[in-house]
mmCIF file of the N, C-alpha and C atoms, coordinates in Angstrom:
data_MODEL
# 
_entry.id   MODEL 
# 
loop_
_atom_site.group_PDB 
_atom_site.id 
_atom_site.type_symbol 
_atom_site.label_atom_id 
_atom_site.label_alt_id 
_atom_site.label_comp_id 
_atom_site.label_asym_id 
_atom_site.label_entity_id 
_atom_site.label_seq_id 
_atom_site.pdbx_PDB_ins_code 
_atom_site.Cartn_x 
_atom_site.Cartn_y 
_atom_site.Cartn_z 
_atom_site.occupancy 
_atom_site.B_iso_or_equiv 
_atom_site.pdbx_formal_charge 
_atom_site.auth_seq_id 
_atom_site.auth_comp_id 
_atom_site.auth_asym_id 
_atom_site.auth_atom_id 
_atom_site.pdbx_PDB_model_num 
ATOM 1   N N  . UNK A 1 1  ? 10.281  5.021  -14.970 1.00 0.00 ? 1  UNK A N  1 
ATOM 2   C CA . UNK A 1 1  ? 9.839   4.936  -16.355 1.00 0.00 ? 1  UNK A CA 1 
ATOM 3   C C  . UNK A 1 1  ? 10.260  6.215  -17.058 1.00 0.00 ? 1  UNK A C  1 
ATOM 4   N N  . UNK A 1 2  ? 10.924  5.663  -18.081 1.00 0.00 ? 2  UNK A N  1 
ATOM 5   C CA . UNK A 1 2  ? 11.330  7.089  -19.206 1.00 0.00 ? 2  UNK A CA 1 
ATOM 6   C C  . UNK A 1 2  ? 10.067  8.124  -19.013 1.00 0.00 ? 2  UNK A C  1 
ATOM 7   N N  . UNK A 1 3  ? 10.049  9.313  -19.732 1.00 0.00 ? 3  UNK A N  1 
ATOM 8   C CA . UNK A 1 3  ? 9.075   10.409 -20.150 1.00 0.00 ? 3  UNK A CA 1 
ATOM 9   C C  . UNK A 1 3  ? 8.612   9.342  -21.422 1.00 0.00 ? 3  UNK A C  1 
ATOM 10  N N  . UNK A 1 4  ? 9.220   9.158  -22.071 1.00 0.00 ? 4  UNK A N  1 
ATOM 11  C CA . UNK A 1 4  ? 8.575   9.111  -23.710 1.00 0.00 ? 4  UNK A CA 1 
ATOM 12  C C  . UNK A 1 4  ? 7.906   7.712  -23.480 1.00 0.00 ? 4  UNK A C  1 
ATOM 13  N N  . UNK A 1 5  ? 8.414   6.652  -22.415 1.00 0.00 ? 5  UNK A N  1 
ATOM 14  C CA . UNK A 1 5  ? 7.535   5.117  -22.407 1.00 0.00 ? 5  UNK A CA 1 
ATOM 15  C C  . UNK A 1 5  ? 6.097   5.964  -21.412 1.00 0.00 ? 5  UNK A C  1 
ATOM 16  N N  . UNK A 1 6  ? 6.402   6.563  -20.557 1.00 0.00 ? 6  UNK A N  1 
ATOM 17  C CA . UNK A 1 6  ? 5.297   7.531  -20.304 1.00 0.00 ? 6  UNK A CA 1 
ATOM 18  C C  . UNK A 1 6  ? 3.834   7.520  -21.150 1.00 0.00 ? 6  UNK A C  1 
ATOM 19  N N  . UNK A 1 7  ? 5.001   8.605  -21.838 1.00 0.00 ? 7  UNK A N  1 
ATOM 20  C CA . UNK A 1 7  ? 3.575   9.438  -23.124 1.00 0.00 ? 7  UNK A CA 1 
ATOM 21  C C  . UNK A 1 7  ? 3.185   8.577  -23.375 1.00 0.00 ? 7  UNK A C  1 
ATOM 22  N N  . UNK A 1 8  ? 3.868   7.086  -24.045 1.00 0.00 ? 8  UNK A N  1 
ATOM 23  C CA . UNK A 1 8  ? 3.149   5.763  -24.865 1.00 0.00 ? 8  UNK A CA 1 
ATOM 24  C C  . UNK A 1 8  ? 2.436   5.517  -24.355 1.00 0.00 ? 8  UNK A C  1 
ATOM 25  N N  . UNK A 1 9  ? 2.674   5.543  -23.045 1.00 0.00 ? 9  UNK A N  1 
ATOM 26  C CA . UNK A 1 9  ? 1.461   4.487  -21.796 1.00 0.00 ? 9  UNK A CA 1 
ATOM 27  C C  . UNK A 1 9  ? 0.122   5.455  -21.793 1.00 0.00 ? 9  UNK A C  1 
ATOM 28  N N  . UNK A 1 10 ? 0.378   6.700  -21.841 1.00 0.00 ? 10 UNK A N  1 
ATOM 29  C CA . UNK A 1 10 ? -1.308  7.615  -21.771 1.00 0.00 ? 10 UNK A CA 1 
ATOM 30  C C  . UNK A 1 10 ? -2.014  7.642  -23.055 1.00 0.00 ? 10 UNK A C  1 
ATOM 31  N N  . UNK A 1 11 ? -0.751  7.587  -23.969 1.00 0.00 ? 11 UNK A N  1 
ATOM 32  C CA . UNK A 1 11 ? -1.675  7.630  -25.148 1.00 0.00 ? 11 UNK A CA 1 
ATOM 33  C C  . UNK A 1 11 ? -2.373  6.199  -25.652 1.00 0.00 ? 11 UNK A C  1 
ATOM 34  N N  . UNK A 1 12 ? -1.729  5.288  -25.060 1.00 0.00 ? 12 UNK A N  1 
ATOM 35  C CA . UNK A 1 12 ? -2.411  3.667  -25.290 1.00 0.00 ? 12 UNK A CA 1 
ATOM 36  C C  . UNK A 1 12 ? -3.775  3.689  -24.155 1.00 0.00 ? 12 UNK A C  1 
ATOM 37  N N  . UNK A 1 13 ? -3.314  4.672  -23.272 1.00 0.00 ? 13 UNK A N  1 
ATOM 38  C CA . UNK A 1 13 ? -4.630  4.548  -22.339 1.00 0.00 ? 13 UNK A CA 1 
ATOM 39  C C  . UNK A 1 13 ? -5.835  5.086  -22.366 1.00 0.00 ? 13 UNK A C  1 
ATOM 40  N N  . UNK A 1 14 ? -5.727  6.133  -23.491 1.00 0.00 ? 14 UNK A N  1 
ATOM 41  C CA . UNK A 1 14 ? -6.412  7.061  -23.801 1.00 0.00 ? 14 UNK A CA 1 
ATOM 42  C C  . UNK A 1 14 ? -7.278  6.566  -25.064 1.00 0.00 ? 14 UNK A C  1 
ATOM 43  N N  . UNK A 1 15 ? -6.563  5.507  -25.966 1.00 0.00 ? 15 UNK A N  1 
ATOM 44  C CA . UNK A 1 15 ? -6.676  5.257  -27.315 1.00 0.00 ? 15 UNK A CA 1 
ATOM 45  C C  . UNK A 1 15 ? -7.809  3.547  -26.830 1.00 0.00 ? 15 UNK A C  1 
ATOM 46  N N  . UNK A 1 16 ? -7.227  3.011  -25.695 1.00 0.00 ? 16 UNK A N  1 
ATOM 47  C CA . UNK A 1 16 ? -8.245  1.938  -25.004 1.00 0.00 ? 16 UNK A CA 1 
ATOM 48  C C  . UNK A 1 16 ? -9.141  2.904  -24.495 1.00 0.00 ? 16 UNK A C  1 
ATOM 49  N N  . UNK A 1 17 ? -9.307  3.678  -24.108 1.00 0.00 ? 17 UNK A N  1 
ATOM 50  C CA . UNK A 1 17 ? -10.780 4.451  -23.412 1.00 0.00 ? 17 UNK A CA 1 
ATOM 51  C C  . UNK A 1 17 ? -11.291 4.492  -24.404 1.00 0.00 ? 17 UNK A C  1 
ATOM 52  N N  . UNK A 1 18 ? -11.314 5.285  -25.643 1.00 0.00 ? 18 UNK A N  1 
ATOM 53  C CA . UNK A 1 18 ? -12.074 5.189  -26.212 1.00 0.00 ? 18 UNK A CA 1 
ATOM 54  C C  . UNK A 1 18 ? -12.871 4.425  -27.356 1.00 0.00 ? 18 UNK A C  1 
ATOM 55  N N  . UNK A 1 19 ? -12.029 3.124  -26.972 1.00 0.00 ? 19 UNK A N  1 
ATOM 56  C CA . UNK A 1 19 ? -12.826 2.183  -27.788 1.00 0.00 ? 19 UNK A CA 1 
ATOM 57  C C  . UNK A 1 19 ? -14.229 1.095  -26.448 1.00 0.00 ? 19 UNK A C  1 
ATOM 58  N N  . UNK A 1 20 ? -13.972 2.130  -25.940 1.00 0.00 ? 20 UNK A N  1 
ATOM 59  C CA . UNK A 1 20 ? -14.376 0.802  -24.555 1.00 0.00 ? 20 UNK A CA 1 
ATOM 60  C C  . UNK A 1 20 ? -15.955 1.688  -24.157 1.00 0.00 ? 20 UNK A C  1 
ATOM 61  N N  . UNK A 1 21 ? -16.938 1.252  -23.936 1.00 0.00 ? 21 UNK A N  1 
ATOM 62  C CA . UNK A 1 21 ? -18.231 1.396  -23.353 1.00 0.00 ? 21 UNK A CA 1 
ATOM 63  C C  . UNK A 1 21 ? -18.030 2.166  -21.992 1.00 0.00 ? 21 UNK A C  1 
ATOM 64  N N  . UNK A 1 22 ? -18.655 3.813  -21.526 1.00 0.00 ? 22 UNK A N  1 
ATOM 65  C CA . UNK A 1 22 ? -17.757 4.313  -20.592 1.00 0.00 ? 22 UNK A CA 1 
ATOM 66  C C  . UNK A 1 22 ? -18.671 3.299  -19.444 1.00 0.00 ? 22 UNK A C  1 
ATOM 67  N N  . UNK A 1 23 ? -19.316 2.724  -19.747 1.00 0.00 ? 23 UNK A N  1 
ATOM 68  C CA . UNK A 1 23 ? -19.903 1.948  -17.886 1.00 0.00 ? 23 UNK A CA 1 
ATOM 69  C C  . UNK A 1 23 ? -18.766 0.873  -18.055 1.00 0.00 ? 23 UNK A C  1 
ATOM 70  N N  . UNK A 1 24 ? -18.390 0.126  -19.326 1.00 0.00 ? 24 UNK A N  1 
ATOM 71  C CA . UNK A 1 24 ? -17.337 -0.409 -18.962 1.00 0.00 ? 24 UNK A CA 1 
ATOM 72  C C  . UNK A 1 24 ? -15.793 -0.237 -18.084 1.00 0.00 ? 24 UNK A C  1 
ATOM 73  N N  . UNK A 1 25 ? -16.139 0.930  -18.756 1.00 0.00 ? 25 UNK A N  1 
ATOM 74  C CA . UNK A 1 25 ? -14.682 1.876  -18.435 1.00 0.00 ? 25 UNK A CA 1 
ATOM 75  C C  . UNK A 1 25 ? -14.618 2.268  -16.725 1.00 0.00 ? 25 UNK A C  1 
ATOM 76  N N  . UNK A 1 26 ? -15.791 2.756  -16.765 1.00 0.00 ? 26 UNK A N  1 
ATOM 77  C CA . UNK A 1 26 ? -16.034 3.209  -14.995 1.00 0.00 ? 26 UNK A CA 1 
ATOM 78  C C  . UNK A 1 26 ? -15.878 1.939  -14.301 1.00 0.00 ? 26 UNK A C  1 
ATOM 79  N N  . UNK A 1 27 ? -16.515 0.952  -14.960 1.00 0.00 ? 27 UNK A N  1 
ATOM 80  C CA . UNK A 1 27 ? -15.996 -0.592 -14.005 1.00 0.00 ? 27 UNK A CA 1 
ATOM 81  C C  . UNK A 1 27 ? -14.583 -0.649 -13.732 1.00 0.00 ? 27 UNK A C  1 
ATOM 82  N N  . UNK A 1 28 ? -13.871 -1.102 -15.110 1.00 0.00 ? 28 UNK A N  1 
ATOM 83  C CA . UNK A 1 28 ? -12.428 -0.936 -14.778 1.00 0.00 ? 28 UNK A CA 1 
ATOM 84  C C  . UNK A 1 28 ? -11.637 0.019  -13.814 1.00 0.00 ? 28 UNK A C  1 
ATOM 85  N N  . UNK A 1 29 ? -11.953 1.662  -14.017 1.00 0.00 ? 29 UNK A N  1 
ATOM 86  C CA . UNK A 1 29 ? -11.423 1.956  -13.075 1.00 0.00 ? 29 UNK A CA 1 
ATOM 87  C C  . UNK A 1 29 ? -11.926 1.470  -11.657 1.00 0.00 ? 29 UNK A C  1 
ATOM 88  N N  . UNK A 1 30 ? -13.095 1.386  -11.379 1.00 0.00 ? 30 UNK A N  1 
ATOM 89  C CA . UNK A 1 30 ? -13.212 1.129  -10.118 1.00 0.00 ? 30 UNK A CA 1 
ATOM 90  C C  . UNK A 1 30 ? -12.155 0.287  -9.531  1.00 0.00 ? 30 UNK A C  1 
ATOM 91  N N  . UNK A 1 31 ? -12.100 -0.781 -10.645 1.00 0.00 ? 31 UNK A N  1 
ATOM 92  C CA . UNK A 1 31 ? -11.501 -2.260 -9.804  1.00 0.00 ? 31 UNK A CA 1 
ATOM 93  C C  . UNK A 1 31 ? -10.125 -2.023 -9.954  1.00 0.00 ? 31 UNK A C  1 
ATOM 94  N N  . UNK A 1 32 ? -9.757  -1.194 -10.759 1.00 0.00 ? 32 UNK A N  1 
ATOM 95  C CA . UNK A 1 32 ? -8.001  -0.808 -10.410 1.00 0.00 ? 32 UNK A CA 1 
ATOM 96  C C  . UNK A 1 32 ? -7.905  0.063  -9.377  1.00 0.00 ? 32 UNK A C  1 
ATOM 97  N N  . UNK A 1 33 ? -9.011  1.036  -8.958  1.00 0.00 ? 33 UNK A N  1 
ATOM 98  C CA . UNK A 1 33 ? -8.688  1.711  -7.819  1.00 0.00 ? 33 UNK A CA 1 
ATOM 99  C C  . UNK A 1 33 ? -8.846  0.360  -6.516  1.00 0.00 ? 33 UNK A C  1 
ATOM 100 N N  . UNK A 1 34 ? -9.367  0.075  -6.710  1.00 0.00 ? 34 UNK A N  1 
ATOM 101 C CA . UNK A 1 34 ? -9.578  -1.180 -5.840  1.00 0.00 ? 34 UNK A CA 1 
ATOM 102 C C  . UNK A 1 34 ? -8.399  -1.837 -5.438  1.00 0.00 ? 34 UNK A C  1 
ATOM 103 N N  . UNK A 1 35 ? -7.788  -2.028 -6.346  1.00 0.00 ? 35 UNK A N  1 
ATOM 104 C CA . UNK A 1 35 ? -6.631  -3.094 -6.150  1.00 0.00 ? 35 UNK A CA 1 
ATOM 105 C C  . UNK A 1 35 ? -5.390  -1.862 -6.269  1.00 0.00 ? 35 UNK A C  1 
ATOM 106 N N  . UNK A 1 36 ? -5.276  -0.928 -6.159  1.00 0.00 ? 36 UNK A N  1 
ATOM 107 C CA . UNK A 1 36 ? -4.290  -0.343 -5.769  1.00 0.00 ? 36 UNK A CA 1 
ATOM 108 C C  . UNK A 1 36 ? -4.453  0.035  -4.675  1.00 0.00 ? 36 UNK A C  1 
ATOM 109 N N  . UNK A 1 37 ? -5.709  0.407  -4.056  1.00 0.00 ? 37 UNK A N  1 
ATOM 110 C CA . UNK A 1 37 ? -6.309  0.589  -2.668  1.00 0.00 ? 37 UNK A CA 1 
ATOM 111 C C  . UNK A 1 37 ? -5.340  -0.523 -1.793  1.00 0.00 ? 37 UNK A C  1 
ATOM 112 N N  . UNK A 1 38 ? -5.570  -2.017 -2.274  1.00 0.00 ? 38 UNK A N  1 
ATOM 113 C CA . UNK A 1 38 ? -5.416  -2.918 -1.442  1.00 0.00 ? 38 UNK A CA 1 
ATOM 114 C C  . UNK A 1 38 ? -3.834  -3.367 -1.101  1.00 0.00 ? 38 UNK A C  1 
ATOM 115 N N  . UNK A 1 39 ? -3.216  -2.974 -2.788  1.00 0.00 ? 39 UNK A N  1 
ATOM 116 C CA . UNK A 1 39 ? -1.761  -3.199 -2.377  1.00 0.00 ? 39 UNK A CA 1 
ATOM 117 C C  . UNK A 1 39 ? -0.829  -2.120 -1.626  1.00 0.00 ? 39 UNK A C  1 
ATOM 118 N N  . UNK A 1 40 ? -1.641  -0.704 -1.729  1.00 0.00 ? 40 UNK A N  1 
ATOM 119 C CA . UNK A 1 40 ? -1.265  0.045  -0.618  1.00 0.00 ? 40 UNK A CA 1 
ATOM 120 C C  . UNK A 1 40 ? -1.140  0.016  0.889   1.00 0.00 ? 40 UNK A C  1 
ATOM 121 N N  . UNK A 1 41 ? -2.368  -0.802 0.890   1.00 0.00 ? 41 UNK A N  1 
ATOM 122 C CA . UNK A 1 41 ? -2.926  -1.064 2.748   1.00 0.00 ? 41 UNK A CA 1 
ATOM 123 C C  . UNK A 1 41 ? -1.849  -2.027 2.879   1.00 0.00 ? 41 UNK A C  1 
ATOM 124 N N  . UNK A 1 42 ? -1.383  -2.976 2.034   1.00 0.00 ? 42 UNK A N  1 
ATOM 125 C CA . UNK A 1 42 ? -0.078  -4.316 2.167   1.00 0.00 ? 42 UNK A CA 1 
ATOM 126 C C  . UNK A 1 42 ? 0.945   -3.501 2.295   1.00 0.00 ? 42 UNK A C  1 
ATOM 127 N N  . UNK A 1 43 ? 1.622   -2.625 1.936   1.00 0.00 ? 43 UNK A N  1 
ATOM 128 C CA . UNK A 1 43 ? 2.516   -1.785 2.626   1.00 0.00 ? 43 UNK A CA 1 
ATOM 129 C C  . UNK A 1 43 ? 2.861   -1.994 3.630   1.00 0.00 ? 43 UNK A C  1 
ATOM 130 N N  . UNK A 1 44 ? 4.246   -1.820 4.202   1.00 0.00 ? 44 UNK A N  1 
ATOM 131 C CA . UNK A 1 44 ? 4.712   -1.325 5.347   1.00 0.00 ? 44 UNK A CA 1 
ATOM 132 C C  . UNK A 1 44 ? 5.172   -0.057 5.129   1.00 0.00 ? 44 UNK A C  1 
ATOM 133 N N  . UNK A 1 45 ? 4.438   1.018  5.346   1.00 0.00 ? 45 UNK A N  1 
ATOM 134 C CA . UNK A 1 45 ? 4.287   2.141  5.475   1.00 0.00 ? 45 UNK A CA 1 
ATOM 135 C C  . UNK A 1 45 ? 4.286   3.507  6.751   1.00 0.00 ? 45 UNK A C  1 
ATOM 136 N N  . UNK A 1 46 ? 4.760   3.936  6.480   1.00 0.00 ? 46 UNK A N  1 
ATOM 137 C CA . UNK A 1 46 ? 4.883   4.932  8.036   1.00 0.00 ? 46 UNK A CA 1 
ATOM 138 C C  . UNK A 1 46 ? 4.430   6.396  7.329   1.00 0.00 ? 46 UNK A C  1 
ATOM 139 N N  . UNK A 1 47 ? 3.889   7.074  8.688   1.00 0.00 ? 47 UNK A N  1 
ATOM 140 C CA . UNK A 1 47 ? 3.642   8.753  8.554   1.00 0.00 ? 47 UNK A CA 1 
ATOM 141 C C  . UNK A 1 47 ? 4.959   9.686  8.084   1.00 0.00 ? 47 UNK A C  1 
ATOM 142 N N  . UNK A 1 48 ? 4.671   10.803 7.803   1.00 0.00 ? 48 UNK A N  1 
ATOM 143 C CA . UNK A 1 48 ? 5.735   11.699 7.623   1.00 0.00 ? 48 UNK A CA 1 
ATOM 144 C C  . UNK A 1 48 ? 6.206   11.799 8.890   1.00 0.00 ? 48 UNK A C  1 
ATOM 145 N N  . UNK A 1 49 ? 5.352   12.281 9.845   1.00 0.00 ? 49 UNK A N  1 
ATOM 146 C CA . UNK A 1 49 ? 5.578   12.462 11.516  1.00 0.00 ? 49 UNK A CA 1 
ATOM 147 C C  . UNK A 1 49 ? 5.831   10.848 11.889  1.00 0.00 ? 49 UNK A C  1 
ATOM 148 N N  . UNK A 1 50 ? 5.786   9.557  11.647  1.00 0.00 ? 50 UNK A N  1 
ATOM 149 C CA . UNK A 1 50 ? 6.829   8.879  12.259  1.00 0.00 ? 50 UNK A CA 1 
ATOM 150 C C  . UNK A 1 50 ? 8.175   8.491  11.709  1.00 0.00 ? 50 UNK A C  1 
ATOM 151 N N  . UNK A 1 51 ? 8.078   9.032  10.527  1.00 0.00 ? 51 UNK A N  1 
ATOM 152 C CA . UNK A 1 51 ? 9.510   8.873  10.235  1.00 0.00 ? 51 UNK A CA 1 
ATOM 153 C C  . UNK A 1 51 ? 9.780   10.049 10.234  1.00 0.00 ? 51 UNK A C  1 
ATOM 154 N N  . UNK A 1 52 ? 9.964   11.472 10.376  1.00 0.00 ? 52 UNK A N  1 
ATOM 155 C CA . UNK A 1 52 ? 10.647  12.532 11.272  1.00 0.00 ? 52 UNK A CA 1 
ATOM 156 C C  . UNK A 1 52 ? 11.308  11.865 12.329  1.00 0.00 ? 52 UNK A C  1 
ATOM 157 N N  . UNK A 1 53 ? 10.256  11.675 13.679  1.00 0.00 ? 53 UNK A N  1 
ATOM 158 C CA . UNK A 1 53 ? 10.294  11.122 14.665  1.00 0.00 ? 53 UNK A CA 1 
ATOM 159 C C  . UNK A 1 53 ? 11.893  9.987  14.873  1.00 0.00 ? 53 UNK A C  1 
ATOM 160 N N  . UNK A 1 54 ? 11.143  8.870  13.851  1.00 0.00 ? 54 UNK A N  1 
ATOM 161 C CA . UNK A 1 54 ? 13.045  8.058  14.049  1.00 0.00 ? 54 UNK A CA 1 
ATOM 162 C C  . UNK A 1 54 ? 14.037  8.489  13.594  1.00 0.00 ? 54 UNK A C  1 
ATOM 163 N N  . UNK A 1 55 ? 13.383  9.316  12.616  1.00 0.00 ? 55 UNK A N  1 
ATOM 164 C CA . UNK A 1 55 ? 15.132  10.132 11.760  1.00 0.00 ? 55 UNK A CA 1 
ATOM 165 C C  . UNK A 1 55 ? 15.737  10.956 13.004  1.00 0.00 ? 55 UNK A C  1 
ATOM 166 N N  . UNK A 1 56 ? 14.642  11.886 13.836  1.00 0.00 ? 56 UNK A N  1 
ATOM 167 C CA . UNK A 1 56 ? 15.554  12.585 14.883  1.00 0.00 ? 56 UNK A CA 1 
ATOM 168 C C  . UNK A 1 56 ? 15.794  11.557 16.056  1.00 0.00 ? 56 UNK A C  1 
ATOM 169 N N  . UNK A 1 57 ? 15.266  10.390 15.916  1.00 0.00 ? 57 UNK A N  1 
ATOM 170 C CA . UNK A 1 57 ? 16.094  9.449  17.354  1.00 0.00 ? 57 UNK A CA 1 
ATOM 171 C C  . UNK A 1 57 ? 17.271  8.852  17.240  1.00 0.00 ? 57 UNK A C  1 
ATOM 172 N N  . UNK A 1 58 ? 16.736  8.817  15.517  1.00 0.00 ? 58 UNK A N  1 
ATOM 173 C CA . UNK A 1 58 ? 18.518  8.028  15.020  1.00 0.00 ? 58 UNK A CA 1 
ATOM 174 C C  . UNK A 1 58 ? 19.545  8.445  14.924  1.00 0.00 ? 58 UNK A C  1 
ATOM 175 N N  . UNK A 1 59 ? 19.295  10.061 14.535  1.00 0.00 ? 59 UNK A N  1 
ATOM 176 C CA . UNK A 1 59 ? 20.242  11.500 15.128  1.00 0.00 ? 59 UNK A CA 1 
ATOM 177 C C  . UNK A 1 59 ? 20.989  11.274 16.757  1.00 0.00 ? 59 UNK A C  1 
ATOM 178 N N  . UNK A 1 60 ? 20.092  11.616 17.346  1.00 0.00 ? 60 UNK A N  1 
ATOM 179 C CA . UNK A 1 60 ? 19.924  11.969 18.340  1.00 0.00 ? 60 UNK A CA 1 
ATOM 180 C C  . UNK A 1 60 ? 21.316  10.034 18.586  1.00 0.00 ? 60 UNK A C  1 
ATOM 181 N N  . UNK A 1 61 ? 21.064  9.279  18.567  1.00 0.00 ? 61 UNK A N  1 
ATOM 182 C CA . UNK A 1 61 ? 21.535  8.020  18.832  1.00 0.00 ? 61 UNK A CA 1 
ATOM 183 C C  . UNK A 1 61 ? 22.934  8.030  18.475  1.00 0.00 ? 61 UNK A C  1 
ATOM 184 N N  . UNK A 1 62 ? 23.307  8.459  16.999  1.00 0.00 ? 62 UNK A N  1 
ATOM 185 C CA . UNK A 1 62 ? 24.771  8.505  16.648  1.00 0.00 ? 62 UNK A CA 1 
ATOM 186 C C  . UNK A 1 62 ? 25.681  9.128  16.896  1.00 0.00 ? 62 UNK A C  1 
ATOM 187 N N  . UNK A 1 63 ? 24.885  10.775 17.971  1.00 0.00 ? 63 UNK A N  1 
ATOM 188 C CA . UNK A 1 63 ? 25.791  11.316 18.431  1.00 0.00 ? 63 UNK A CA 1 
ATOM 189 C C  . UNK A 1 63 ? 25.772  11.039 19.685  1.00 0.00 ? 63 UNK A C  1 
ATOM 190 N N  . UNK A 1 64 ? 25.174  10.273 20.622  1.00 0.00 ? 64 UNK A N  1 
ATOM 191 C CA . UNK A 1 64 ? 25.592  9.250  21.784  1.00 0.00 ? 64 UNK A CA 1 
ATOM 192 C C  . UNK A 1 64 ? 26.850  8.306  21.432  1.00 0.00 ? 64 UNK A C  1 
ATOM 193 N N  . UNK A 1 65 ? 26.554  7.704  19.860  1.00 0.00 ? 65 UNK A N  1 
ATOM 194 C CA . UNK A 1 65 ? 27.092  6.499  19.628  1.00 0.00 ? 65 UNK A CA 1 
ATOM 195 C C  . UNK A 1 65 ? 28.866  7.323  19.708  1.00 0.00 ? 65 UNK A C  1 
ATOM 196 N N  . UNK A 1 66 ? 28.563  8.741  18.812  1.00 0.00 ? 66 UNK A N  1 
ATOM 197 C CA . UNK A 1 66 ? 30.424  9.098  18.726  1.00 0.00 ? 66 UNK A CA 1 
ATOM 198 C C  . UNK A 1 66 ? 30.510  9.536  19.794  1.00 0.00 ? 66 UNK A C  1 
ATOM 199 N N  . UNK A 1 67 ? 29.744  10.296 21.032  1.00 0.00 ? 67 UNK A N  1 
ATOM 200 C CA . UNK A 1 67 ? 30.517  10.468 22.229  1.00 0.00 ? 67 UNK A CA 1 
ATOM 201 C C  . UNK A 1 67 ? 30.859  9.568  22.944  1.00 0.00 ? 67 UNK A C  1 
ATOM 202 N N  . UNK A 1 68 ? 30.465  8.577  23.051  1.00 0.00 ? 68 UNK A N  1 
ATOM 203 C CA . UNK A 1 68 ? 31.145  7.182  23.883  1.00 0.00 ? 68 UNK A CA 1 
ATOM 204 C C  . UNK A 1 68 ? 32.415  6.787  22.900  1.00 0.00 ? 68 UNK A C  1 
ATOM 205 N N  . UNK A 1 69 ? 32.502  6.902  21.840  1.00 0.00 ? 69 UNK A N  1 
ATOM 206 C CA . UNK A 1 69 ? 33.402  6.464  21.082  1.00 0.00 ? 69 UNK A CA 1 
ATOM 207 C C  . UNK A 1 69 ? 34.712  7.611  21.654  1.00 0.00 ? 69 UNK A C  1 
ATOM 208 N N  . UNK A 1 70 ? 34.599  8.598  21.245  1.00 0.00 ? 70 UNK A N  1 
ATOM 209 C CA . UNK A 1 70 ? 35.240  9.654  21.789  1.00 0.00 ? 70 UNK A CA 1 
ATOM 210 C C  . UNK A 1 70 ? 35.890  9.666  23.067  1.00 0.00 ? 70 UNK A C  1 
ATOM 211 N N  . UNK A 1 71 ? 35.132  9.405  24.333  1.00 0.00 ? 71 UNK A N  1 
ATOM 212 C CA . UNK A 1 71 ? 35.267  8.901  25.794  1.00 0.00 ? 71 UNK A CA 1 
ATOM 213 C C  . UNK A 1 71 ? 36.111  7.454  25.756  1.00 0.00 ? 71 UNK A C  1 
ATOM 214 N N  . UNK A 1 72 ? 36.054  6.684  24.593  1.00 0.00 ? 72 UNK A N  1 
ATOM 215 C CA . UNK A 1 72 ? 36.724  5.588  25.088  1.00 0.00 ? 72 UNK A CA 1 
ATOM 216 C C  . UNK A 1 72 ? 38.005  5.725  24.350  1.00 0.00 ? 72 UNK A C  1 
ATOM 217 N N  . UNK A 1 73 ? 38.157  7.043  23.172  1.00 0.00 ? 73 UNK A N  1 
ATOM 218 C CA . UNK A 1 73 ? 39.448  6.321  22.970  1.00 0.00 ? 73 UNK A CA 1 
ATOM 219 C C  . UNK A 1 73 ? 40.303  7.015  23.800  1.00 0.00 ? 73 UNK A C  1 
ATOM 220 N N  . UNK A 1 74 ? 39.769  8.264  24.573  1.00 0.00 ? 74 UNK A N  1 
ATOM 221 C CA . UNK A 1 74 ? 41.242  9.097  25.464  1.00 0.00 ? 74 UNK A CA 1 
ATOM 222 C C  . UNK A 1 74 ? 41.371  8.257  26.376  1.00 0.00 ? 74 UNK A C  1 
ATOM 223 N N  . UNK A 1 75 ? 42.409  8.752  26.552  1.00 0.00 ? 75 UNK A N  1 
ATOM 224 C CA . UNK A 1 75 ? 43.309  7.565  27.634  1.00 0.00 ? 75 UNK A CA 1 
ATOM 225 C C  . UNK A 1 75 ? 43.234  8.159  28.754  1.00 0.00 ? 75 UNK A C  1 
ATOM 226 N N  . UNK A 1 76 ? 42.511  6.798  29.945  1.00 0.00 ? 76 UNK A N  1 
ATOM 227 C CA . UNK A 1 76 ? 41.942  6.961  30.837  1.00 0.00 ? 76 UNK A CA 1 
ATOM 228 C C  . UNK A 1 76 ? 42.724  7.863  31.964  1.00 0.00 ? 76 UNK A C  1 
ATOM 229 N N  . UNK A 1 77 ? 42.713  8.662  32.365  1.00 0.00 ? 77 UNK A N  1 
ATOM 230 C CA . UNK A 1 77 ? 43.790  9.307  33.343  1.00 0.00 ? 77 UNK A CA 1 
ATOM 231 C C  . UNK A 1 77 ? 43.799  8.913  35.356  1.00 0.00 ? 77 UNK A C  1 
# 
């Protein structure tokens, strides 16, 4: 999202808060934290430490993958 569709979006959000009843308001947020809660948990999501983890196996894998490559193209003696 642009900066400036941004600003629009806080200042429309800001300009609905305050026409709105704040127990109303505290409802709403609740139930958007709610439902961002939930589409987070729907994620397929990984740790920092497991994706470190495969980034250095997948490392670790391609330079297996070019030394066999390497080994197969000299000619066998």
């Amino acid at each position: 999202m642009a900066i400036g569709k941004f600003t629009t979006a806080v200042q429309a959000a800001k300009a609905i808060k305050s026409m709105l009843p704040d127990s109303l308001y505290e409802d709403i947020k609740k139930y958007v934290d709610t439902q961002v809660q939930v589409v987070i948990g729907k994620m397929n999501l990984v740790s920092r430490e497991e994706y470190e983890e495969q980034s250095k196996q997948l490392r670790q894998l391609c330079e297996k993958i070019e030394t066999l490559e390497q080994s197969a193209a000299k000619p066998q003696q």
